[in-house]
C-alpha positions as CSV (number, residue, x, y, z in Angstrom):
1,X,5.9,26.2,2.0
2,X,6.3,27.8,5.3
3,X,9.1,27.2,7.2
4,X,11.1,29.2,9.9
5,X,13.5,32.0,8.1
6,X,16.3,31.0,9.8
7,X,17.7,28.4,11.5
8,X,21.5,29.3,14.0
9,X,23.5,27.8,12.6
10,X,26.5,25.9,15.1
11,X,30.2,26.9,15.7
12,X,29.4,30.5,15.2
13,X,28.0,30.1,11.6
14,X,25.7,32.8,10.4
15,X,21.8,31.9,10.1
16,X,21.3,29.9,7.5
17,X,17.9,30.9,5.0
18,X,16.1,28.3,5.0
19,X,12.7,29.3,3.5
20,X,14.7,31.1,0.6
21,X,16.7,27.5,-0.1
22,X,13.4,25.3,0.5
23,X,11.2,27.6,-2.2
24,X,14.6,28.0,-4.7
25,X,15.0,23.9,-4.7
26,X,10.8,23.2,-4.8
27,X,10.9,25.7,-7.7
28,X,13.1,23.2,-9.4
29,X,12.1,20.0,-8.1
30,X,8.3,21.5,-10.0
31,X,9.2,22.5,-12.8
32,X,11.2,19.1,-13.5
33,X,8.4,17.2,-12.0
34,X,5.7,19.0,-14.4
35,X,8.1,18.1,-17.6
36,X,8.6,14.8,-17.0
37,X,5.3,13.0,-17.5
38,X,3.4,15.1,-20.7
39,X,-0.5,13.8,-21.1
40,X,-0.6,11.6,-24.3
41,X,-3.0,8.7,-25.0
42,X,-4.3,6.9,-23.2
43,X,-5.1,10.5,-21.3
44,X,-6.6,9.3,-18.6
45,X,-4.1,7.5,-16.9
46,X,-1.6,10.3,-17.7
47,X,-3.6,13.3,-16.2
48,X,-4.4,11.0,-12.8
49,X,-0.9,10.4,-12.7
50,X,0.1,13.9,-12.9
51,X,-2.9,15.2,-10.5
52,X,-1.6,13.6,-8.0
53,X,2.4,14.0,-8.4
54,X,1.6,17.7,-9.0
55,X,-0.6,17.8,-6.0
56,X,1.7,20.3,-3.8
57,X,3.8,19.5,-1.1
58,X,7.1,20.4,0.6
59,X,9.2,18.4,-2.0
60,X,11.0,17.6,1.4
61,X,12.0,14.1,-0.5
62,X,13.1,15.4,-3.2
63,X,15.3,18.1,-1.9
64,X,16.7,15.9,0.2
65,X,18.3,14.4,-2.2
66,X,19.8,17.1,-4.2
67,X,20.9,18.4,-1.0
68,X,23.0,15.2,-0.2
69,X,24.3,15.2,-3.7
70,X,25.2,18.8,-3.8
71,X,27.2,18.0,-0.3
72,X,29.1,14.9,-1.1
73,X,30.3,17.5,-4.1
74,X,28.2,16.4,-6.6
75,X,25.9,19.1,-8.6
76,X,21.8,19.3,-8.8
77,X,21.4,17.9,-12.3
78,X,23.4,14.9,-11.4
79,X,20.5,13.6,-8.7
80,X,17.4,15.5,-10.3
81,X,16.2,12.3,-11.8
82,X,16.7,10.4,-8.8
83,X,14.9,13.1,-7.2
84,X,12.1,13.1,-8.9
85,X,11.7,8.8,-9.3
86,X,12.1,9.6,-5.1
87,X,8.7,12.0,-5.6
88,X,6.9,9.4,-7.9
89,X,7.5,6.7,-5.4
90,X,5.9,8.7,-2.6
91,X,2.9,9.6,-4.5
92,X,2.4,6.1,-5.5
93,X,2.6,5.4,-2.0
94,X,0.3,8.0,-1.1
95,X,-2.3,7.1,-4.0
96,X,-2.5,3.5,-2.9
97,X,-2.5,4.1,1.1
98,X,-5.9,6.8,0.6
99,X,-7.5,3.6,-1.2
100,X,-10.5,2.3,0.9
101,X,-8.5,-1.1,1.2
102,X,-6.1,0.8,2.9
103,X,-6.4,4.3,5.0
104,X,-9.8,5.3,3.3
105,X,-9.0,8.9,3.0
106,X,-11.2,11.6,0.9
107,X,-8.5,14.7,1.1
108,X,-4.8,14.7,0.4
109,X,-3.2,18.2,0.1
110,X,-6.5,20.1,0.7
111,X,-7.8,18.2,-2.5
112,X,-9.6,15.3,-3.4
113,X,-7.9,12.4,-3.2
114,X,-6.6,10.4,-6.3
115,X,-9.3,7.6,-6.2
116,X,-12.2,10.3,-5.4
117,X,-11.7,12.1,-8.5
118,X,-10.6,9.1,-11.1
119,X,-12.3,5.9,-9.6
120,X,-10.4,3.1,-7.5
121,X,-9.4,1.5,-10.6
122,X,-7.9,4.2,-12.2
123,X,-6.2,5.5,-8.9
124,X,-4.2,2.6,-8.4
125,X,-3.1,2.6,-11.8
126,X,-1.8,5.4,-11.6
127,X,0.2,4.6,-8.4
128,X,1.2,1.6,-10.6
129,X,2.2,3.8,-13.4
130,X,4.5,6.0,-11.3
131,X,6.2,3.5,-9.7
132,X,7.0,1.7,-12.8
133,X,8.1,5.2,-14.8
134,X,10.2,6.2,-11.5
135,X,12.7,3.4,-12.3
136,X,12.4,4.3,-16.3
137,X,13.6,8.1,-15.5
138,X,16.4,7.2,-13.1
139,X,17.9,5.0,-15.6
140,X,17.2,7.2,-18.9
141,X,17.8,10.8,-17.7
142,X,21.1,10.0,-15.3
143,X,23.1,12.4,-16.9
144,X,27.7,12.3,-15.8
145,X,27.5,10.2,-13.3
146,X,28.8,6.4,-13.7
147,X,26.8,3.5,-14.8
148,X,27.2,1.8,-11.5
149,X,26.2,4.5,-9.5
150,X,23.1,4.5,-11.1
151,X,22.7,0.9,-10.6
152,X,23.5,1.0,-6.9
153,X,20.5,4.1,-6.9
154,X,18.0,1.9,-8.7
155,X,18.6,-1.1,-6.5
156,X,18.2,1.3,-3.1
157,X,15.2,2.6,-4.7
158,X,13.6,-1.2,-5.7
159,X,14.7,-2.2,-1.7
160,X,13.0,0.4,-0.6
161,X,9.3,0.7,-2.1
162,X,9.0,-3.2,-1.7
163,X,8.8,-5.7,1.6
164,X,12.0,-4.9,3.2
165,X,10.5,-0.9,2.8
166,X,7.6,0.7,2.1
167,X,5.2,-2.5,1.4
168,X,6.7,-4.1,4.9
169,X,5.6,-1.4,6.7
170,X,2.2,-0.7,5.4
171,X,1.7,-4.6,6.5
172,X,2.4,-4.2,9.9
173,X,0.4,-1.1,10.0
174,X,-2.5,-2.3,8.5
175,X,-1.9,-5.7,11.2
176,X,-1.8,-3.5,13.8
177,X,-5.0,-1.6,13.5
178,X,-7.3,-1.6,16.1
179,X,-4.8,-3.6,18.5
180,X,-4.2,-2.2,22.0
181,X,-1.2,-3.6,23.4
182,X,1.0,-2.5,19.8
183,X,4.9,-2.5,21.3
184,X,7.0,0.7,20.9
185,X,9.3,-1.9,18.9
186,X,6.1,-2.5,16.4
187,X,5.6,1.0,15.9
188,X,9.2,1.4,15.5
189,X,9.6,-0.9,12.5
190,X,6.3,0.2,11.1
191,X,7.6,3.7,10.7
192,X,10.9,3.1,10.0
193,X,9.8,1.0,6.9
194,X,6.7,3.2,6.0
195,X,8.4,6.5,6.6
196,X,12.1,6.6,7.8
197,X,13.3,4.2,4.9
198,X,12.1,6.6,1.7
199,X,13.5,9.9,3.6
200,X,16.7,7.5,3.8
201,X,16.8,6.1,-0.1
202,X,16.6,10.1,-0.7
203,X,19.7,10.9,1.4
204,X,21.8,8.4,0.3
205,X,21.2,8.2,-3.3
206,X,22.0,11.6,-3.4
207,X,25.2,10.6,-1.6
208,X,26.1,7.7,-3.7
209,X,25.9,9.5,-7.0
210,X,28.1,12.0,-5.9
211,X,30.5,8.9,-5.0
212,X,30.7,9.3,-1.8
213,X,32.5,6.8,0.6
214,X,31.0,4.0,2.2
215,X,31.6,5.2,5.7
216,X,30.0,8.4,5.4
217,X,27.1,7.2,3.5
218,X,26.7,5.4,7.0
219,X,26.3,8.3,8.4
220,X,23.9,9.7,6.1
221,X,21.8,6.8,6.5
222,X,21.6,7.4,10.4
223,X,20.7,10.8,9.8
224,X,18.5,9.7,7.6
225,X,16.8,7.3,10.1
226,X,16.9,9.5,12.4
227,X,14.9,12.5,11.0
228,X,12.4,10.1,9.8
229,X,11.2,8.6,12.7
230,X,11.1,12.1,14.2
231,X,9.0,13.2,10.9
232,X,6.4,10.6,12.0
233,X,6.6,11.1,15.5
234,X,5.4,15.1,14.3
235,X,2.8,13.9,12.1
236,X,1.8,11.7,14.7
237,X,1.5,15.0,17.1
238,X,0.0,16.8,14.2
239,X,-3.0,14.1,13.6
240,X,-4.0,15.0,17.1
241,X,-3.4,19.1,17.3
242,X,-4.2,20.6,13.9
243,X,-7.0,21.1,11.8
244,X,-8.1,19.6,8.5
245,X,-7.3,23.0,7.1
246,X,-3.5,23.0,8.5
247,X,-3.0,19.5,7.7
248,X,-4.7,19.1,4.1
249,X,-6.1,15.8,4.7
250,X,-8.9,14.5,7.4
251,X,-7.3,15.0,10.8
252,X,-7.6,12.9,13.9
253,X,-7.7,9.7,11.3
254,X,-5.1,7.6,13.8
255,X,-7.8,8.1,16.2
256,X,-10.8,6.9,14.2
257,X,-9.0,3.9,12.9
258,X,-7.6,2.9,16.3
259,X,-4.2,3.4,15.3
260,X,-1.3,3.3,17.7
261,X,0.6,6.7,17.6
262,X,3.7,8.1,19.2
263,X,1.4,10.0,21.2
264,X,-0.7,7.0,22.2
265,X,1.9,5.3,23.7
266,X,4.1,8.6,25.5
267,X,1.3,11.0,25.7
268,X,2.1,13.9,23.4
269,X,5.1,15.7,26.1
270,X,7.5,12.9,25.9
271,X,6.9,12.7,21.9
272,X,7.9,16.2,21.4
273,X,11.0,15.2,23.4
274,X,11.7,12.0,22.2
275,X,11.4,13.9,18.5
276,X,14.5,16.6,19.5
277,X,16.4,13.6,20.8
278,X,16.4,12.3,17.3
279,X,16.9,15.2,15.4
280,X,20.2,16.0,18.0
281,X,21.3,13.1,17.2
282,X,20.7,13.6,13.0
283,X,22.4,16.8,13.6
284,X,25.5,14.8,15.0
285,X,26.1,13.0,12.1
286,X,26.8,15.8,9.9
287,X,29.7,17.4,11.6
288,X,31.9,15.6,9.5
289,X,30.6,17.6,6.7
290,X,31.3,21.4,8.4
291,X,29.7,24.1,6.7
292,X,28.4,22.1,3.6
293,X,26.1,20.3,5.6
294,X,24.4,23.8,6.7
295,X,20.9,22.8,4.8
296,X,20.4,19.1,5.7
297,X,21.1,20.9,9.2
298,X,18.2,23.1,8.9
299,X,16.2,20.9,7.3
300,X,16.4,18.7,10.4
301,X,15.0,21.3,12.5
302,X,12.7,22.6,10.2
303,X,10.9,18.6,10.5
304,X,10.0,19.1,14.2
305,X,9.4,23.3,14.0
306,X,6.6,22.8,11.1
307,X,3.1,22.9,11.5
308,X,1.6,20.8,8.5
């Protein structure tokens, strides 16, 4: 993962290591990830499952999470099954969106995509599989924390991946292809259903199974919203300015498919900016929180500083 060292921290707070945090919480996010789906029969469906959820990544999602949790005073084991269900729904949602019904992509992660090396058929079982077993692990491996806690998780995770979240949004995306007059307001609720809402089922989970009050789980979920459309808004810059290599999946894609982008509609400038406005306002959120906050602080920085 590369991400800047160190990030100055506000109020006269020493720099705060990200990289070192980042790499300590994907160590553990990977090694939970690995243990928690074993290859037995029917093999097939297993190993695509796990080729894909083992693909690599920044585990952003899933640190997210234990982040949140480990700030609301809550402890790492508590969210890591949440976490991980969080990291299963994504790669579902990544598995089904490189389908040729849907973004016909051949590279994900500098590696074939799920459906290129398993078949179409097998590919969106697996995305199938892991959205299923997400749920299963939340509910099974939710270790000291109350029963209705866990509920309130699971029903923000089923809200989420379905057509108030994740499906919603691909809709409207897939709608809006090839149109040129897409509104700002379109593109808006595209990515803050496609994108925004998953970063913000990881933020507050992790806040509402530490138990932490309704009115600053509000502000979680703004910070939330807000680093997630600035997230897109960077992937959006990213589609246009890096290479394949630097990105790990085709590049200029939004501009083969006719896509309207962040860019598209501001010109690349105005994105950038529009993309610290949000994060300012993320940042804003937190100070509640003081020095606990100091890694979702980062974090929020790190999402418009990376490069990939």
């Amino acid at each position: 993962m590369v991400a800047t060292d160190n990030f100055q921290m506000p109020q006269g707070q020493a720099p705060f290591d990200l990289s070192a945090y980042l790499q300590e919480r994907q160590n553990l996010v990977e090694a939970a990830l690995d243990s928690a789906i074993p290859v037995i029969y029917p093999e097939k469906i297993y190993e695509a499952m796990r080729y894909s959820l083992l693909a690599g990544g920044k585990r952003l999602r899933p640190i997210l999470c234990l982040a949140t949790c480990e700030m609301a005073g809550g402890t790492i084991a508590m969210a890591m099954p949440t976490a991980c269900a969080l990291e299963m729904i994504h790669t579902m949602s990544l598995i089904h969106d490189d389908l040729p019904a849907m973004d016909n992509d051949d590279y994900r992660r500098g590696k074939l995509t799920n459906h290129k090396v398993y078949g179409e058929d097998v590919a969106i079982l697996a995305g199938d599989g892991l959205l299923a077993y997400a749920f299963e692990f939340v509910a099974v491996n939710t270790r000291n924390v109350p029963a209705e806690r866990v509920l309130q998780a699971i029903a923000r995770l089923g809200r989420v991946v379905g057509a108030a979240g994740l499906v919603g949004g691909q809709v409207v995306d897939l709608e809006s292809e090839g149109q040129a007059d897409v509104s700002i307001e379109t593109l808006n609720f595209i990515h803050n259903h496609k994108t925004a809402a998953l970063l913000e089922a990881c933020v507050v989970c992790g806040g509402i199974l530490a138990g932490i009050p309704e009115a600053d789980l509000q502000r979680l979920s703004r910070y939330a919203q807000n680093i997630g459309l600035a997230f897109q808004i960077v992937d959006d810059i990213l589609d246009i300015t890096a290479t394949q290599e630097e990105l790990g999946k085709t590049a200029g894609k939004d501009l083969q498919a006719q896509k309207a982008t962040y860019p598209s509609i501001w010109g690349i400038e105005e994105s950038q900016r529009q993309a610290q406005k949000l994060i300012q306002a993320a940042v804003a959120e937190l100070n509640l929180f003081g020095e606990k906050a100091r890694p979702l602080i980062a974090i929020a920085h790190f999402i418009t500083s990376r490069t990939h």
